[in-house]
C-alpha positions in Angstrom: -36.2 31.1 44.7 -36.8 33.1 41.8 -39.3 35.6 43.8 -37.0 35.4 46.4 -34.3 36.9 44.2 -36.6 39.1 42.4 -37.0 41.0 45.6 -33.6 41.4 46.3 -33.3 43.1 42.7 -35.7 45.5 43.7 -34.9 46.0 46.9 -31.4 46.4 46.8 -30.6 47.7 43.1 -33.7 49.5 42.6 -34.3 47.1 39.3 -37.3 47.7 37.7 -39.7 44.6 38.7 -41.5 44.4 35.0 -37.5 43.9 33.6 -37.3 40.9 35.9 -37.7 37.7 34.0 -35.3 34.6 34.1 -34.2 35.2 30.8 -32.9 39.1 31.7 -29.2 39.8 31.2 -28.3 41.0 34.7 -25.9 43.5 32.4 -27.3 43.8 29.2 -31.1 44.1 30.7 -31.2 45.0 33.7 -28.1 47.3 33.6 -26.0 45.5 36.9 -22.5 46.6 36.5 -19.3 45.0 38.4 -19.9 46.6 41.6 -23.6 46.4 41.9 -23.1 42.7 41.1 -20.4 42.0 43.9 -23.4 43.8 46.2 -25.7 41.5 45.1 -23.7 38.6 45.4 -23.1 39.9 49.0 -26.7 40.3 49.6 -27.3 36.5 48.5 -24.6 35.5 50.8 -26.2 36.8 53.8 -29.9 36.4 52.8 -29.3 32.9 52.1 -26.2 31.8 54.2 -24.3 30.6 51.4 -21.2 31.1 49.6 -20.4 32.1 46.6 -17.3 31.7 44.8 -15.6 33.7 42.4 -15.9 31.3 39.4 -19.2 30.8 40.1 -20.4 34.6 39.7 -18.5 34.4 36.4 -21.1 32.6 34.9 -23.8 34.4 36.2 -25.3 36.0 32.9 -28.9 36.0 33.3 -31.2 35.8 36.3 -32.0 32.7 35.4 -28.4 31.2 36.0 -28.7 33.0 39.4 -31.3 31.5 40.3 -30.5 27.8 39.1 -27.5 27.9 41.1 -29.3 29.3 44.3 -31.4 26.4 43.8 -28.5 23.8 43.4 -27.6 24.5 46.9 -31.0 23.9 48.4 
């Protein structure tokens, strides 16, 4: 999951790959505003035919807690 989401970082947000680890503040490292979040979130949505709700992208600080709730759904 985590390579999986990895990609999408690059390929949609133009993130720097080497930035990429789980421990990356989405903000604070890998500078992912409000709107380019919501995109993302989007993104996930459709790539993985989920969805996510709004309290849950709250607590989306690192990639890490991204990927540990993509994997919860699994």
């Amino acid at each position: 999951m985590f390579e999986k989401f990895k990609e999408l970082l690059v390929d949609e947000l133009q993130v720097d790959e080497d930035k990429i680890t789980l421990e990356a503040e989405l903000s604070n490292d890998l500078g992912i505003n409000s709107i380019e979040l919501a995109e993302l979130v989007m993104r996930c949505e459709e790539t993985f035919g989920i969805d996510i709700g709004d309290e849950d992208i709250q607590k989306f600080t690192t990639v890490g807690d991204v990927v540990e709730y993509l994997n919860s759904l699994n």
